[in-house]
Backbone as CSV, one residue per row, in Angstrom:
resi,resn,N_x,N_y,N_z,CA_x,CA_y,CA_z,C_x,C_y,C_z
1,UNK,148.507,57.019,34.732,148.615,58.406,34.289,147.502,58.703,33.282
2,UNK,146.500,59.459,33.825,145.369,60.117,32.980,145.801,60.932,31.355
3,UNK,145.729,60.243,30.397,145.734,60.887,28.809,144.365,61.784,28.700
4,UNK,144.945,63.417,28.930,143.693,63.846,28.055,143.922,64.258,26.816
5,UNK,142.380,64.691,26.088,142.997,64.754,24.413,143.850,66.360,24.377
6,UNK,144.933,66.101,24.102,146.348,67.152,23.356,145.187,68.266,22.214
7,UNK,144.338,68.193,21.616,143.753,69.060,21.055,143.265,70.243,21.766
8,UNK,142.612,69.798,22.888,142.112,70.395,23.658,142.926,71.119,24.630
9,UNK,143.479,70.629,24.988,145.293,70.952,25.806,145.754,72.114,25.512
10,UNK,146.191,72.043,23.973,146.743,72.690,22.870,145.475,74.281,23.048
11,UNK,144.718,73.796,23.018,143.377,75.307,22.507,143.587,76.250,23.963
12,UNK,143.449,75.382,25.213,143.481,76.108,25.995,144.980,77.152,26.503
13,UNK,145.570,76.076,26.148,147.072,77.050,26.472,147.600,78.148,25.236
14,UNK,147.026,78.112,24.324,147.072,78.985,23.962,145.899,79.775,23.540
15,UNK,144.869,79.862,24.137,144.330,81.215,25.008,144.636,81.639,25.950
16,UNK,145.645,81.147,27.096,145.961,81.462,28.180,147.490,82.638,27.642
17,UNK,147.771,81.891,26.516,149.140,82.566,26.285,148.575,84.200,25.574
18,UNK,147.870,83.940,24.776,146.885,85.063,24.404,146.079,85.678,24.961
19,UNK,145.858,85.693,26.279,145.004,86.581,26.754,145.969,87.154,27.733
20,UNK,147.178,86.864,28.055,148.108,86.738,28.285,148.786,88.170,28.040
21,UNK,148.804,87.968,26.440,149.992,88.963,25.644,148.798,90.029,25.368
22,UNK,147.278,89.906,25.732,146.586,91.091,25.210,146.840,92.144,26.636
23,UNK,146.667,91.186,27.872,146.644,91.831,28.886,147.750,92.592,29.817
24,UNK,148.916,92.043,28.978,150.101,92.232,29.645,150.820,93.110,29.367
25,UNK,151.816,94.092,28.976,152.563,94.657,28.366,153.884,93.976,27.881
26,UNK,155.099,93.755,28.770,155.902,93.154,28.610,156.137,91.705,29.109
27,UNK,156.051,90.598,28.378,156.238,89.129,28.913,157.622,88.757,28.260
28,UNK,157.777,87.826,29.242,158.995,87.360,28.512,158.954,85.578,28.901
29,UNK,159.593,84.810,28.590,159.167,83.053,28.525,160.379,82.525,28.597
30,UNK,160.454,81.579,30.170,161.291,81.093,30.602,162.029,79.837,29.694
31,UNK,163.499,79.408,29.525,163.467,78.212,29.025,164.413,77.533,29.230
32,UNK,164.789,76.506,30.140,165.390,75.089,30.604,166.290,74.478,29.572
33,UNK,165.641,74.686,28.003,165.877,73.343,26.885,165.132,72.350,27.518
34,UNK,164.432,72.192,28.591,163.997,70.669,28.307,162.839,70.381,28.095
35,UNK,162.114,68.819,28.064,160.911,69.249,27.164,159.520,69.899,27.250
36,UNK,159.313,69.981,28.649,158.492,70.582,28.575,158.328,72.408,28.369
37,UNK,159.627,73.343,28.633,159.709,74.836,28.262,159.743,74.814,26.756
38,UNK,160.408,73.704,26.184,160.542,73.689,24.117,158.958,73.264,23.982
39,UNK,158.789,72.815,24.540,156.802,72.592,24.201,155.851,74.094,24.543
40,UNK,156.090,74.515,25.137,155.776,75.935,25.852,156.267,76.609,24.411
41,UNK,157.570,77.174,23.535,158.035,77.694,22.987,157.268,77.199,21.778
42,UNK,156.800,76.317,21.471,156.243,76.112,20.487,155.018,76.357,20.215
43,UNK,154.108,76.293,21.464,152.934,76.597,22.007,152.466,78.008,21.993
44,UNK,153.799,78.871,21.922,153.814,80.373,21.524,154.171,80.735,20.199
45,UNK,154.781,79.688,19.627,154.864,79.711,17.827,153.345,79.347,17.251
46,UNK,152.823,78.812,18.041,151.507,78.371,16.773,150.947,79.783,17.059
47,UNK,150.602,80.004,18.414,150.135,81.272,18.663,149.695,81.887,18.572
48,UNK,151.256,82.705,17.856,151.687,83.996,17.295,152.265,83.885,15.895
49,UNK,152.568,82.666,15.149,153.396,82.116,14.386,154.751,82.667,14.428
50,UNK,155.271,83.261,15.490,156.541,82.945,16.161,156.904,83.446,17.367
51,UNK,158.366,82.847,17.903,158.301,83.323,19.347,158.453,84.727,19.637
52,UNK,157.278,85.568,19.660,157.358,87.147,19.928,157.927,87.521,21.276
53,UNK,157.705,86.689,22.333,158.853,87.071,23.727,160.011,86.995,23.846
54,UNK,160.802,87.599,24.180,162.088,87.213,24.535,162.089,86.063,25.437
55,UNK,163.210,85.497,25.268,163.141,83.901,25.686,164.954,84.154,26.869
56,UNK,164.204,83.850,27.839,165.441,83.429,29.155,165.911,82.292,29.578
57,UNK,167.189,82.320,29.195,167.793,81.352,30.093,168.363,81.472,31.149
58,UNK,168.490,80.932,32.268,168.848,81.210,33.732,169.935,80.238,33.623
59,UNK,171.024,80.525,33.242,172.198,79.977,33.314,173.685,79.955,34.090
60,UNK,173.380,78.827,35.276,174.442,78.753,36.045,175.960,78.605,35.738
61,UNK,176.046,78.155,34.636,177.281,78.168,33.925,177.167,76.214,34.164
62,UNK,176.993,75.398,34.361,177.406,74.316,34.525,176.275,73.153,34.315
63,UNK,175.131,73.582,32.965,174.492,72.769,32.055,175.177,71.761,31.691
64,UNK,174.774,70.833,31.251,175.428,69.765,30.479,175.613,70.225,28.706
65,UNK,176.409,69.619,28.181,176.938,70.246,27.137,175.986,70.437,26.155
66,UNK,175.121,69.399,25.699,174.099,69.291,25.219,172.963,69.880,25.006
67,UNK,173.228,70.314,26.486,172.130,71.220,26.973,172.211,72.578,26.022
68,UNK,173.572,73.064,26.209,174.316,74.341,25.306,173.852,74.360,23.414
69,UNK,174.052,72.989,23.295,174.421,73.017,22.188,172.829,72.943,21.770
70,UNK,171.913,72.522,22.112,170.433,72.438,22.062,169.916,73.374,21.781
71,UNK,170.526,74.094,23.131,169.811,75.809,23.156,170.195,76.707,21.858
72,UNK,171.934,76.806,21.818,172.271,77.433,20.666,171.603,77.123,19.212
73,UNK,171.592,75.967,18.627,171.037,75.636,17.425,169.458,76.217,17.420
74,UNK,168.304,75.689,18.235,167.171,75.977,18.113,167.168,77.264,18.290
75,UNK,167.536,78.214,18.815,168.095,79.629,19.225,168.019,80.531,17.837
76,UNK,169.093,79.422,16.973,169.228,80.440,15.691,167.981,79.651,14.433
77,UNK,167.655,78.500,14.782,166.255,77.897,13.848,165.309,78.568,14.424
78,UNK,164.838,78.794,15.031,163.870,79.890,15.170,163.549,81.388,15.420
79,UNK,164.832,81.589,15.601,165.196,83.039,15.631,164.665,83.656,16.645
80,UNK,165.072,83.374,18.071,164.281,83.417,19.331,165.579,85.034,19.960
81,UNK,164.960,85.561,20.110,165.500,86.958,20.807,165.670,85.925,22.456
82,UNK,167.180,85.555,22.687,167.362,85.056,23.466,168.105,85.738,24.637
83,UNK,167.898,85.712,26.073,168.369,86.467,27.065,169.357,85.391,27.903
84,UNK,170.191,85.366,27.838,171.082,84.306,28.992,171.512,85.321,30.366
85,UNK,170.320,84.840,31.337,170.913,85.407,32.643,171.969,84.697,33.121
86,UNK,172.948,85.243,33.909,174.033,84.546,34.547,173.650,84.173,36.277
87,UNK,173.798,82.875,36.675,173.349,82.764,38.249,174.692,82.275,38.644
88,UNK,175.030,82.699,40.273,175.735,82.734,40.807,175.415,81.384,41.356
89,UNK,176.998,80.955,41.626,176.627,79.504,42.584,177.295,79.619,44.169
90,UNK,176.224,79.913,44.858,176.621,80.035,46.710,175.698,79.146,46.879
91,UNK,176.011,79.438,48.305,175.020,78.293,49.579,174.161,78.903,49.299
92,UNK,172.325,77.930,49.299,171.600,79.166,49.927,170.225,78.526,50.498
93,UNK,169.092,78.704,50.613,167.925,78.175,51.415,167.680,76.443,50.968
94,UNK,167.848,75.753,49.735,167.827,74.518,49.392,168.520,73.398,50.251
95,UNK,170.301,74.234,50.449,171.209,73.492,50.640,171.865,72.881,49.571
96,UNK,171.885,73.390,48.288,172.422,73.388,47.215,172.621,74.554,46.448
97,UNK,173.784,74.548,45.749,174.353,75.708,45.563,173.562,76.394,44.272
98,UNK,173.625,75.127,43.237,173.484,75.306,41.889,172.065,76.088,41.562
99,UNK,171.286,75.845,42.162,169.909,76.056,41.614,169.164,76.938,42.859
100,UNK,168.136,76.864,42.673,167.018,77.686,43.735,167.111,79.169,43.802
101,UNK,167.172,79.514,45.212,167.325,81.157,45.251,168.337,81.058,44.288
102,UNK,168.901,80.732,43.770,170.364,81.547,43.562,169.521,82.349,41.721
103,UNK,169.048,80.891,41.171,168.417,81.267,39.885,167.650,82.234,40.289
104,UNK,166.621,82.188,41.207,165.734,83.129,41.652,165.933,84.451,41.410
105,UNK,167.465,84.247,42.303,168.225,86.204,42.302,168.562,86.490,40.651
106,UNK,168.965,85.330,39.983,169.048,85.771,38.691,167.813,86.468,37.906
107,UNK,166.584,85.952,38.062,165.663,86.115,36.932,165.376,87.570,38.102
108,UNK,164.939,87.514,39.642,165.265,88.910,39.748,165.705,90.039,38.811
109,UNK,166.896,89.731,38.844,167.414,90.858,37.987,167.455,90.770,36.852
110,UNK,166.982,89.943,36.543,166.569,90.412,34.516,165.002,90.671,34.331
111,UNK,164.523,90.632,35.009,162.538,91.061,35.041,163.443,92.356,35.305
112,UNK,164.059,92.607,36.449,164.006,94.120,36.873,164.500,94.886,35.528
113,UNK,165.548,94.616,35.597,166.627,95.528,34.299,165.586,95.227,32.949
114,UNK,164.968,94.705,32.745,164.498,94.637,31.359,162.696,95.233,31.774
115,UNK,162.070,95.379,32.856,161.155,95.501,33.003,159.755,94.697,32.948
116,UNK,159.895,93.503,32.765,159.166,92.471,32.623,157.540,92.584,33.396
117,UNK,156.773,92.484,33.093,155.587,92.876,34.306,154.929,90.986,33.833
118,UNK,155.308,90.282,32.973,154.924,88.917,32.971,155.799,87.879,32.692
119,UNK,155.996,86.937,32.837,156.930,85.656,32.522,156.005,84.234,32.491
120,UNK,156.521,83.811,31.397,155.928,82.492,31.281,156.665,81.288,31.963
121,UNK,156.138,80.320,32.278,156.940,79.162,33.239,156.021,77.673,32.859
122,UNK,157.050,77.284,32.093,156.496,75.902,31.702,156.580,74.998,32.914
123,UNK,155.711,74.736,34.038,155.081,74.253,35.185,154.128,73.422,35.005
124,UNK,154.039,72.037,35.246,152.883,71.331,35.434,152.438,71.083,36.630
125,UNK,151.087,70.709,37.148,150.542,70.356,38.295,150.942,69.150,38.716
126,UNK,151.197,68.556,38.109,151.529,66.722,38.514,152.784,66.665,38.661
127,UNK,154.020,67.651,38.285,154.978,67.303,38.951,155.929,67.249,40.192
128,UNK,154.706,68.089,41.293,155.369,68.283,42.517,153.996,69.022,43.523
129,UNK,153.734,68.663,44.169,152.513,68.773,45.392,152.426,70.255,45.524
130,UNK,153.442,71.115,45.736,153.402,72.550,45.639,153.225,73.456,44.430
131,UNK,153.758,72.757,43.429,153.222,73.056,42.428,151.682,73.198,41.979
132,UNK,150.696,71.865,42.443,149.862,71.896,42.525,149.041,73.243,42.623
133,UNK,149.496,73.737,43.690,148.741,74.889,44.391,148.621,76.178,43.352
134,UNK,149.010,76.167,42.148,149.606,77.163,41.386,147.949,77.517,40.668
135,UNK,148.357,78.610,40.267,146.836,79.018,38.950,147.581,79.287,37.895
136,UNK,146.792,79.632,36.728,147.340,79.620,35.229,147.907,80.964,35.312
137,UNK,147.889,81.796,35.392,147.835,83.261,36.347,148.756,83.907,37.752
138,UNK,149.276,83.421,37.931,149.738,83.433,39.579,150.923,84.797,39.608
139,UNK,150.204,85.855,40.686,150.816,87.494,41.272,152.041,86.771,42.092
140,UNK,153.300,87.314,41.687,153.954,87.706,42.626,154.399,89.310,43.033
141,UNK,154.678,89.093,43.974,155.118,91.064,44.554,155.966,91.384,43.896
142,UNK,156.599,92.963,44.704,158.036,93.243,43.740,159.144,92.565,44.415
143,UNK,158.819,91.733,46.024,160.159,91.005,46.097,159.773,89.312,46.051
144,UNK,158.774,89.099,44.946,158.982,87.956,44.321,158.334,86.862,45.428
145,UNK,157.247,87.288,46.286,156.666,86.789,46.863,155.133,86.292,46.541
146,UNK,155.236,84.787,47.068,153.758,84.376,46.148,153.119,84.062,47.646
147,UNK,151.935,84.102,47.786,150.818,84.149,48.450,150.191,82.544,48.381
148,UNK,150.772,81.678,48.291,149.882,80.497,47.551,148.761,79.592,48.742
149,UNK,148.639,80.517,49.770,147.639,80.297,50.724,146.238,81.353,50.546
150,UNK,146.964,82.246,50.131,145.490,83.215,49.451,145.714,83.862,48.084
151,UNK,144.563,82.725,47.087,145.188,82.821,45.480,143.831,83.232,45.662
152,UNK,143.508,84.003,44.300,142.121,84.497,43.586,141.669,82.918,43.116
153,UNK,140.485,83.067,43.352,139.646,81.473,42.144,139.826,82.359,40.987
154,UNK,140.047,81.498,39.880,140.450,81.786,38.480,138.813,81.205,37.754
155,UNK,138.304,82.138,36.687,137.133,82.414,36.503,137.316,81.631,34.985
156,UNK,137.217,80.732,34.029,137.198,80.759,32.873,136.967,82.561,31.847
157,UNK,138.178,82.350,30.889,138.062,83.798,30.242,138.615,85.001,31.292
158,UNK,138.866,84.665,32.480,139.106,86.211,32.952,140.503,85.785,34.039
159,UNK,141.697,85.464,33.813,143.071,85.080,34.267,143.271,86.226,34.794
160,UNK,143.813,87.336,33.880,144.723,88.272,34.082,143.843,89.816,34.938
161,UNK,144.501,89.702,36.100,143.983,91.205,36.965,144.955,92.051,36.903
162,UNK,144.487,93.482,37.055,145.428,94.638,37.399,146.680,94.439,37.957
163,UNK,147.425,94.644,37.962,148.869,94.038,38.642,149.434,95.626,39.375
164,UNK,150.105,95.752,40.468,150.607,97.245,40.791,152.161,97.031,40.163
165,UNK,152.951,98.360,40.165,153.826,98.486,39.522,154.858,97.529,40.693
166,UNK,155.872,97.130,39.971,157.142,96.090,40.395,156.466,95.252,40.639
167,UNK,154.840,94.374,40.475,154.742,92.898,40.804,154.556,92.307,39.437
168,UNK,154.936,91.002,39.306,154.778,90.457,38.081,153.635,89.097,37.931
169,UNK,153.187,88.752,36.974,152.141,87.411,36.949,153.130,86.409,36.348
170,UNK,153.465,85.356,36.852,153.807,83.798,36.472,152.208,83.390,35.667
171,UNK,152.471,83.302,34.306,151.812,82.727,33.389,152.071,80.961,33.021
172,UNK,151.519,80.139,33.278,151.310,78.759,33.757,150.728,77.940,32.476
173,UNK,151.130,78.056,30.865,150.470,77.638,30.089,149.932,75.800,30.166
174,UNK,150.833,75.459,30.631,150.670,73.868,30.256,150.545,73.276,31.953
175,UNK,150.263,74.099,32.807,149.415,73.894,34.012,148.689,72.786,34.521
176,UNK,147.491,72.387,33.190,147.084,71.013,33.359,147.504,69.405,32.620
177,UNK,148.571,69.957,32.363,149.225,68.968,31.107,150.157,67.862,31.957
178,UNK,150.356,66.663,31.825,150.771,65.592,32.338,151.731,65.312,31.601
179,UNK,153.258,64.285,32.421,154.187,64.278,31.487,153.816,63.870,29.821
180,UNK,152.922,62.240,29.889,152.545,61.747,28.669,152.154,62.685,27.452
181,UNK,151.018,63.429,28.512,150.767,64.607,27.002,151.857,65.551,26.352
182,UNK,153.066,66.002,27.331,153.412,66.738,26.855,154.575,65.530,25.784
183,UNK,154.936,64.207,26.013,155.353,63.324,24.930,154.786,63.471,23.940
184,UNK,153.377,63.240,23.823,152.589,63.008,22.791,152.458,64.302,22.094
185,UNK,152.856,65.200,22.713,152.041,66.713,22.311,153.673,66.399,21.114
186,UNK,154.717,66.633,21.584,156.203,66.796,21.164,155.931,65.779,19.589
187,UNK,155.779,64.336,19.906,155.716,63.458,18.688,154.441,64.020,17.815
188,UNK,153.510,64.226,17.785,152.705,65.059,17.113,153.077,66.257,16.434
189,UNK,154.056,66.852,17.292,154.127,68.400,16.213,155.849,68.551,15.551
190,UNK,156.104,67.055,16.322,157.671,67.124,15.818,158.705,68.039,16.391
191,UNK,158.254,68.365,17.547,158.976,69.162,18.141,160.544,68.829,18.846
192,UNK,161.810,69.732,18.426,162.859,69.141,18.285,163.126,69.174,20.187
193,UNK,163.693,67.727,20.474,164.191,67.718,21.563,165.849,67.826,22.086
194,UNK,166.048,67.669,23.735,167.374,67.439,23.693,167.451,65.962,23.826
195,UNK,168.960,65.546,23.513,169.019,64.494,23.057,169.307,63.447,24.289
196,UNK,169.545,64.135,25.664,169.543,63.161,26.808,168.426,62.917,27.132
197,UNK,167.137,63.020,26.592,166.418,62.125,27.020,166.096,61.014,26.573
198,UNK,166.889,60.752,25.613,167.151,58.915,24.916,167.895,58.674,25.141
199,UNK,167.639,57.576,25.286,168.597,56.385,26.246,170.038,56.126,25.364
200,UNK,170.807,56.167,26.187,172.823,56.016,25.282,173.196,55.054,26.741
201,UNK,173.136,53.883,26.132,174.168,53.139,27.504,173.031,52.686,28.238
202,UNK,171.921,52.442,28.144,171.344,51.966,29.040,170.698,53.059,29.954
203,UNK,171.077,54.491,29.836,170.492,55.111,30.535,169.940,56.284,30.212
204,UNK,169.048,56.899,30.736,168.290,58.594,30.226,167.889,59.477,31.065
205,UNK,167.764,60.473,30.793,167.715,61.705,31.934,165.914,61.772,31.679
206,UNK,165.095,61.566,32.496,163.878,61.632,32.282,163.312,63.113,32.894
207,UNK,163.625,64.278,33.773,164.012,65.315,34.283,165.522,66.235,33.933
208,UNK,165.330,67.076,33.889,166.611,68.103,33.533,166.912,68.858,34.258
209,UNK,168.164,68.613,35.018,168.636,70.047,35.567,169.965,70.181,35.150
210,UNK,170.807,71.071,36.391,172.759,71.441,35.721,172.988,70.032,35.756
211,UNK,174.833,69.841,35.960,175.063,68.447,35.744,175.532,68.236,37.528
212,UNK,175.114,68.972,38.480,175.723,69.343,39.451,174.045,68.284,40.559
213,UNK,172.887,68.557,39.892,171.751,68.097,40.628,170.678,67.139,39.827
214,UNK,171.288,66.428,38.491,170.453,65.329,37.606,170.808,64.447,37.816
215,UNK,170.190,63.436,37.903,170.887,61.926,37.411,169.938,61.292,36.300
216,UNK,170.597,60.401,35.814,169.859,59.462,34.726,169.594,58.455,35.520
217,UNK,168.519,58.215,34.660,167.539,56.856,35.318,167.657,55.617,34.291
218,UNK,167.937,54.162,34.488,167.920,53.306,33.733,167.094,53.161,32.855
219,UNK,167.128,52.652,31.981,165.833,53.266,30.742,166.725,53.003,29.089
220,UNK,165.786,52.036,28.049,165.913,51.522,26.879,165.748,52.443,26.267
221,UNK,164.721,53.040,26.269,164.012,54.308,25.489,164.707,54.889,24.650
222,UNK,164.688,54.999,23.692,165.838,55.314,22.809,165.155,56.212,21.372
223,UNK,163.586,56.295,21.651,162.785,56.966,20.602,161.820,57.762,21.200
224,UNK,160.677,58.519,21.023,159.932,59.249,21.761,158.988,58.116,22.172
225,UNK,158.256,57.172,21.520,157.547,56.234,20.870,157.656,55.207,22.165
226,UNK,158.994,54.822,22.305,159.468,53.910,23.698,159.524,54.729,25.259
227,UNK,159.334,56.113,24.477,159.501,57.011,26.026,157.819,56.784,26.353
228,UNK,157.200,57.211,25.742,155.788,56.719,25.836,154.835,55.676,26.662
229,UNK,155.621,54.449,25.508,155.480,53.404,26.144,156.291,52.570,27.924
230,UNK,157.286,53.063,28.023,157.770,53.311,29.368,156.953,54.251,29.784
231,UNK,156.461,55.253,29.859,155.953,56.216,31.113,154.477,55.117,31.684
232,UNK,154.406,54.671,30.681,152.593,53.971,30.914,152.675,52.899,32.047
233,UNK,153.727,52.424,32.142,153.661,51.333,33.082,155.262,51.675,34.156
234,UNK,155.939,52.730,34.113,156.678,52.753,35.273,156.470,53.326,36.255
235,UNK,156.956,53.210,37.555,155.946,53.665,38.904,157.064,54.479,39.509
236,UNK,158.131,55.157,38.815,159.311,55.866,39.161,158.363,57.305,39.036
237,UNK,158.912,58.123,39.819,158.338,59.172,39.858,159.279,60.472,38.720
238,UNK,158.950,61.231,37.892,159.120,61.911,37.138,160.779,62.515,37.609
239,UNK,160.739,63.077,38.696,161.671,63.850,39.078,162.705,63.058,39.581
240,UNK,162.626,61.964,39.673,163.212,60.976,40.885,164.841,61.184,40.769
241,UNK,165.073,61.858,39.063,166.675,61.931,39.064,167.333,63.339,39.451
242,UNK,166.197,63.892,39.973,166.468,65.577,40.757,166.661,65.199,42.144
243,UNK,167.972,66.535,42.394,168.842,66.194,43.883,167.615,66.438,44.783
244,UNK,167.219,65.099,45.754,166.037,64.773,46.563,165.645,65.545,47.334
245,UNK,167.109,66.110,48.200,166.581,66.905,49.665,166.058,68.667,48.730
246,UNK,166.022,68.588,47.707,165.419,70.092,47.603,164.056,70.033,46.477
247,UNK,163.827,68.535,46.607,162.551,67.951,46.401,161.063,67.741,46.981
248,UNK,161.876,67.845,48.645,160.968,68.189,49.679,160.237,68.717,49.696
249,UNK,158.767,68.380,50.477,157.792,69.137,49.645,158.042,70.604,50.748
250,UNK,158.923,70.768,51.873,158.829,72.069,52.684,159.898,72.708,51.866
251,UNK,161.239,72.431,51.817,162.304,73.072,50.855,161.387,73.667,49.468
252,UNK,160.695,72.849,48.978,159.963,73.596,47.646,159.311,74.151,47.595
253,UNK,158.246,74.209,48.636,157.277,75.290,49.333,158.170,76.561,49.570
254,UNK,159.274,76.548,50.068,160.153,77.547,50.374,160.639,78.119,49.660
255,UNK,161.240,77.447,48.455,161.864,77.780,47.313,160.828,78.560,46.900
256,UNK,159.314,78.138,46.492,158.543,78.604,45.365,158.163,79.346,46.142
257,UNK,157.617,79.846,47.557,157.530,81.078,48.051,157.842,82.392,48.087
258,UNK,159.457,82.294,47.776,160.347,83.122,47.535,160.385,83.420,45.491
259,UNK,159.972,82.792,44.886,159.863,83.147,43.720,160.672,81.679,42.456
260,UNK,160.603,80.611,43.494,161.772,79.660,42.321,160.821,79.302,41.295
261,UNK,161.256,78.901,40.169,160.442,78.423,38.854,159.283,77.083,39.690
């Protein structure tokens, strides 16, 4: 896993977040609790020296508790104008109930009702092949359709284009950032985490989702320091404790077509 230097990391994503909020009218910034969206949230605190977007949660009702209690505390330590969408749990294009379209239809309707014309999405390139395909920048329509076979080349300094009314831009701050950096980025600025990703029992959630599509992965790690040092030499793949069949790289192509995080 390639370490680049976090200084540099750091400068670019937040010009991206800033050219961002000059160009945009209304943004608003997605957030999971896990570590890489609380790295994103912080990334908009240095910024701005605080979180000026409203901050979404896409909440199925069936987080892990932790998860709750994470969100709530940092919620009121930073004083984050927080939005909890509610997602419905049906069948739907994944083959899992909990997640995908279903969140999808949620943030739908809170861009709509609140008017959103941008959203931030703490997304890296290295964690999934379709992802890859993404720009720092990326148009969707007004029914949440991405194009990711015909993207604009992205120009240094010039991200953000005209947008027509009801389409929105997925803003991609930490885009080129790798799990390690975003460790290192976290132990560097002290950034508060949730607490399943240290190891209790022998085991840790190295990925986050509800409690319906995670599993924990065996793992000592019990400090950021040992999470570190485990990522450097294990050959487990990042996601590996996310429910598999909607891991696929066609299911996720599908998913993210239609508009999934």
């Amino acid at each position: 896993m390639i370490q680049q230097n976090i200084n540099e990391l750091e400068e670019k994503s937040i010009f991206i977040l800033r050219e961002a909020n000059a160009k945009l009218k209304n943004i608003a910034v997605l957030w999971s609790m896990g570590k890489d969206s609380t790295a994103v949230l912080y990334l908009i605190k240095k910024a701005f020296n605080k979180v000026i977007f409203p901050v979404i949660h896409i909440d199925n009702g069936i987080d892990f508790p932790e998860t709750y209690e994470f969100r709530d505390n940092l919620a009121k330590k930073w004083k984050l104008n927080l939005i909890v969408a509610k997602s419905e749990i049906k069948k739907e294009v994944s083959g899992f109930s909990c997640c995908g379209a279903n969140k999808t239809a949620a943030l739908k309707k809170v861009l709509n009702d609140n008017g959103f014309d941008g959203i931030i999405v703490s997304i890296r390139r290295d964690e999934h092949g379709i992802r890859a395909k993404e720009r720092y920048m990326s148009l969707r329509d007004k029914n949440f359709k991405w194009n990711y076979k015909n993207q604009n080349v992205e120009i240094w300094n010039n991200y953000v284009t005209k947008i027509d009314k009801g389409n929105h831009i997925r803003i991609h701050p930490i885009l080129d950032w790798n799990e390690i950096d975003v460790w290192n980025y976290i132990k560097k600025q002290n950034i508060p985490i949730n607490p399943l990703y240290l190891s209790k029992n022998k085991y840790r959630f190295r990925s986050l989702g509800c409690t319906h599509c995670t599993s924990p992965i065996k793992s000592n790690a019990r400090t950021i320091d040992e999470i570190i040092k485990e990522l450097k030499s294990t050959k487990i793949e990042e996601r590996s404790g996310r429910q598999q069949d909607k891991e696929k790289e066609y299911i996720m192509e599908k998913l993210r077509s239609i508009g999934y995080m």
